[in-house]
N, C-alpha and C positions, 0 to 999 in steps of 0.2 A: 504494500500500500504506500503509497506516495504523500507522506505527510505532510510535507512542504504546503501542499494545497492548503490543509488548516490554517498556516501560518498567517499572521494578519489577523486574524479575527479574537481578539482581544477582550480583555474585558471591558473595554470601554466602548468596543464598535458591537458587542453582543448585547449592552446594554442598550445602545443605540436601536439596534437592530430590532429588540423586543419589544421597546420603545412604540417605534414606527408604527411596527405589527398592529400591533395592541391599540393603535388609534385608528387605524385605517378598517378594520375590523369590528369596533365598535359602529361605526357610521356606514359601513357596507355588504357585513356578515347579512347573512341570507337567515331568515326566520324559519325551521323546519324543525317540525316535531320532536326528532330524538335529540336537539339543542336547549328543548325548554325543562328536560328533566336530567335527575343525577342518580335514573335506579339504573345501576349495571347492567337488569336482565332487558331492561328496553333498548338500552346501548348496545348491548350486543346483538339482539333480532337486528337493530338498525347497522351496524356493521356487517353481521353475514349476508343480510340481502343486500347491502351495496356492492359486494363483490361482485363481478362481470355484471352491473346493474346501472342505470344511470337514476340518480337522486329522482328524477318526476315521474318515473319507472315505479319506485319504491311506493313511493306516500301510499297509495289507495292499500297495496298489499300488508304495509306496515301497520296500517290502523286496524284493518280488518283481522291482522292474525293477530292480533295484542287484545283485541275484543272475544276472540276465542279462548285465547291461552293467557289471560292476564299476568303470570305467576311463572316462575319455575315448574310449581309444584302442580299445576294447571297439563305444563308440557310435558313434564315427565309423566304424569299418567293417562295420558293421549297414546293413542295406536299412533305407530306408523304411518299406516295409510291417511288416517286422518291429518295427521298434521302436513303428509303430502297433500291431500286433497285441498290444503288453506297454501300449497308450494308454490300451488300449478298455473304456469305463465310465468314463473320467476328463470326457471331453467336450472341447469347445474346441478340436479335433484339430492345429489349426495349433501350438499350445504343443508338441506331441510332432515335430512335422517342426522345427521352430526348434531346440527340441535336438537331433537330429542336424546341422541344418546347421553350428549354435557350435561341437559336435566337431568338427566336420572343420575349421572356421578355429582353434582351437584345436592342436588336430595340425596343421595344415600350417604355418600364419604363427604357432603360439608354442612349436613343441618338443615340444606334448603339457602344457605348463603352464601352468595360470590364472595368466594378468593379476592384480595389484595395485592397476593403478590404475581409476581411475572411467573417464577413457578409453577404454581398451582392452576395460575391461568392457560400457562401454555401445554398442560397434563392433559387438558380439557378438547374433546375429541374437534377437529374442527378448527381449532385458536391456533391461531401462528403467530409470529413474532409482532406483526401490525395489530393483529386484531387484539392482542393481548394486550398493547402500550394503548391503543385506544380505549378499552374498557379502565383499565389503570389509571389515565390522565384524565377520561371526560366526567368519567363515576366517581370518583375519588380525590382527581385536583392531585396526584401524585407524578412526579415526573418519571416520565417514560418516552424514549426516544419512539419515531416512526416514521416509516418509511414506507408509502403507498403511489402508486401511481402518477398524482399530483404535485407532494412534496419530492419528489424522486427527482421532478422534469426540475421545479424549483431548484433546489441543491445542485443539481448538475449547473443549474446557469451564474447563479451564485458565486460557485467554485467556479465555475469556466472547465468544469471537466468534461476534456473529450472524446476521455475512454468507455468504453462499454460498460456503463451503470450496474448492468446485471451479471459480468465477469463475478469471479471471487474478489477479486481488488478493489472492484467498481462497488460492490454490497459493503465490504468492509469502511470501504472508505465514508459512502454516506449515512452509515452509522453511524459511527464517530462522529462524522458532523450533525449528527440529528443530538447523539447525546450531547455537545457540544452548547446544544441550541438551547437545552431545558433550563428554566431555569426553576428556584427553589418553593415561587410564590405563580397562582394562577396557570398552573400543568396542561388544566385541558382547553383554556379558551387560547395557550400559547401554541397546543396542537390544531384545535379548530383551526386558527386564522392560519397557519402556514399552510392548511390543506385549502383552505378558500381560495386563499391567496393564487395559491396551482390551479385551480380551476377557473375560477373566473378571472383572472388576470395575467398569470404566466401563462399562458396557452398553449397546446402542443403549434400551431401554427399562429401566427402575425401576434406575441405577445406584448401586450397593451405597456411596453415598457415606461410613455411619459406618464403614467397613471400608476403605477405601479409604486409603492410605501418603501421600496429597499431597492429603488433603482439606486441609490448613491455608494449603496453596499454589493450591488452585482458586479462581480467580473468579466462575465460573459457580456452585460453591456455596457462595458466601459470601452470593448475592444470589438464593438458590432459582431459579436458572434452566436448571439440568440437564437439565432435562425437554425443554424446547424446541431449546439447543443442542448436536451443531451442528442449520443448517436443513434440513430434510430433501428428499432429494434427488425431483427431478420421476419419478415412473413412467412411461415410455411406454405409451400407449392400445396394448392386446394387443388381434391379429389373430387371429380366432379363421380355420381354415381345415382342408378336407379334401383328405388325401389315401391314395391308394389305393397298395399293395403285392403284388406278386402273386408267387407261388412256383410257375412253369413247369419240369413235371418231365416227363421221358422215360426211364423204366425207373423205376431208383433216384437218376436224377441230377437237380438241379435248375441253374435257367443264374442265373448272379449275376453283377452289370458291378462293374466296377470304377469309381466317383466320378472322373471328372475333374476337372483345375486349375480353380477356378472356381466349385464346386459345392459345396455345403453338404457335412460330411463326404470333402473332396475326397482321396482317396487307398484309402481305406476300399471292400470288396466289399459289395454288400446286392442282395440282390432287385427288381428291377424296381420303380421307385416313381415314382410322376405323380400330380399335381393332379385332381381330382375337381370337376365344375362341375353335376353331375346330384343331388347330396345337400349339403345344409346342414348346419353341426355342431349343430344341434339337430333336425331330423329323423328320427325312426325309421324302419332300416330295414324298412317293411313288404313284402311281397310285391311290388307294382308297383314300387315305389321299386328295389327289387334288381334288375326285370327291366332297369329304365333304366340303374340302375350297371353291370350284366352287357353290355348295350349299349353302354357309353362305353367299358368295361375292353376289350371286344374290338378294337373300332375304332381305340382309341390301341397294343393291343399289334401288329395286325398294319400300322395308317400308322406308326408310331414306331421298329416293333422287326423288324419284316418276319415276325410270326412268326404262324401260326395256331394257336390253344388250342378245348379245347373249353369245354364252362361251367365259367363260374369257382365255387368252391365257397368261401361265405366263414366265414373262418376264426374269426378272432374281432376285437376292434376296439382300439386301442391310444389312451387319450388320454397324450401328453406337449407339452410346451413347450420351444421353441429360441427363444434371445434375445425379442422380441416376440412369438411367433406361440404361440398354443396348436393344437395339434395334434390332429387325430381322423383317425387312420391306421384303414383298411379292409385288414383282411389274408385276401387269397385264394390260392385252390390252384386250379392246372388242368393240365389234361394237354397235353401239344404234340401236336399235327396232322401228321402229314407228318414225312419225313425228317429228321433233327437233323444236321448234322455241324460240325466244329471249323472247317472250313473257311468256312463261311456268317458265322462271326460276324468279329466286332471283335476287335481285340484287348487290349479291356477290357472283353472277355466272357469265361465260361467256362463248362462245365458241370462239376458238383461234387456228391459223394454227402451227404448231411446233415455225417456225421463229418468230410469233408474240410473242412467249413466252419471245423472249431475251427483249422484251423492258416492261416485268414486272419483280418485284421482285419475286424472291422464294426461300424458305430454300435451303441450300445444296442438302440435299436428291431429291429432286423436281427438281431442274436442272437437276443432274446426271442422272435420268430418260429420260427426258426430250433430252439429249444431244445421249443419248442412242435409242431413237426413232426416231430421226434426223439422226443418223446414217446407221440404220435400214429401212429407208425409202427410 
């Protein structure tokens, strides 16, 4: 790590610095819910859903699952699926099972009360090093360094560092200066405003540097170099890829599995869904093309699922993206063949009438279907 970069920042330019902050943020900090309290378990729902989430994303999910699960003790005795079912539309689903599982170590090994220290915080299934100095400094007023997204862009321009932020060098380094930064009085309103600070005015692109409270303390724009750092991060090459969903109904009921451990979505009900190797994501589906999809869709539902449908009937076509992969979902309807009963399936099977679908969880994609058939009907 290249310590020289701290150099300079003094106790009289850090006093400075928090100074600034701390005024600039009074007069411009943003009013949002998990700001106006100091209970840990609210701070934390509000930290794991901002993960891969934007702030105006949050709000409506935030209020409504806090109205569910007021409590620790509320979450930890909540199913699974239920507190998927309060997840769903946030995405990332493993962040919704983590919190329940932190309830229940939280209830059993601490009383029903959040941890203090970084510790005990970071034991807690789910908590990492940010999320853990977050609950520490916003709940508690205790200093704890942090390093997310926003202050990360910040810090790098600060220092003018224009190594790779997220190397081992580049992490250790904006540690250090985060610890650097805390000071001993007002922990979480010195973390809030440096993370505001990154968002609405360090900018990943054209940062509002004449506006900005610690322009006279940047490095990066003393020497016009904002623009470049930090260095921007590699994209992974997207897989572009098809897959198929089918809505097998008998009478009014349709059959939906439930996602095993293991499985994109794992806990979540959705509709029959497989890989598609007969159509390309840029292919139109023309009449032959459909009749080879209608071929592959049979074959895989009755070797896969043991089940026989008649023709599929397709519905309409969904493009989205999960981590690398861009997605072109083929959504069909078909009727079931033969006898149906409870007893033939798994039991992360079910059959379900549309309306019974609202009171399970389901990825995005799977509702939209779902809400599309209800429509339809």
């Amino acid at each position: 790590m290249d310590d020289s970069l701290l150099d300079g920042f003094d106790r009289s330019e850090l006093v400075s610095l928090r100074r600034r902050l701390g005024n600039w943020y009074k007069k411009h900090g943003r009013v949002l819910p998990w700001r106006e309290t100091h209970d840990p378990y609210q701070i934390w729902i509000s930290e794991i859903m901002l993960q891969q989430t934007t702030v105006k994303a949050v709000v409506p999910y935030y209020q409504k699952f806090l109205r569910r699960f007021p409590t620790v003790s509320k979450l930890a005795a909540a199913s699974e699926e239920e507190v998927l079912q309060y997840w769903e539309g946030l995405g990332y689903y493993s962040r919704g099972r983590n919190l329940r599982k932190a309830a229940i170590v939280i209830q059993e090994d601490h009383d029903g009360q959040f941890p203090m220290d970084l510790a005990s915080l970071l034991s807690l299934p789910g908590i990492g090093r940010y999320t853990a100095g977050a609950i520490r400094s916003f709940a508690f007023d205790l200093p704890a360094p942090i390093v997310e997204a926003n202050t990360l862009r910040l810090y790098c321009r600060l220092l003018n560092y224009a190594g790779d932020p997220r190397s081992r060098e580049g992490e250790k380094l904006l540690w250090a200066f985060a610890e650097l930064l805390q000071a001993k009085k007002n922990a979480g309103h010195l973390n809030q405003a440096l993370m505001e600070l990154g968002s609405q005015v360090c900018t990943p692109a054209t940062p509002d540097c004449e506006r900005c409270p610690l322009n006279v303390h940047c490095r990066a724009a003393a020497v016009d170099t904002q623009e470049f750092v930090p260095q921007k991060k590699t994209r992974p090459k997207v897989t572009q890829v098809v897959e198929a969903t089918i809505a097998i109904r008998s009478g009014n009921r349709y059959l939906v599995r439930q996602r095993p451990t293991g499985e994109r979505w794992a806990g979540m009900w959705d509709f029959i869904r497989f890989p598609i190797d007969s159509l390309t994501f840029k292919q139109k589906l023309s009449p032959k093309k459909l009749a080879t999809l209608n071929s592959e869709v049979h074959e895989k539902i009755s070797d896969q699922w043991k089940q026989n449908i008649d023709l599929p009937e397709v519905i309409t076509e969904i493009r989205h993206s999960v981590t690398r992969y861009r997605i072109r979902l083929i959504c069909l309807s078909a009727e079931a063949i033969g006898r149906v009963s409870k007893k033939n399936l798994a039991d992360n099977f079910q059959w379900a009438e549309l309306q019974e679908l609202d009171e399970l969880p389901m990825p995005v994609t799977g509702r939209q279907f779902a809400n599309l058939l209800i429509e339809q009907h």
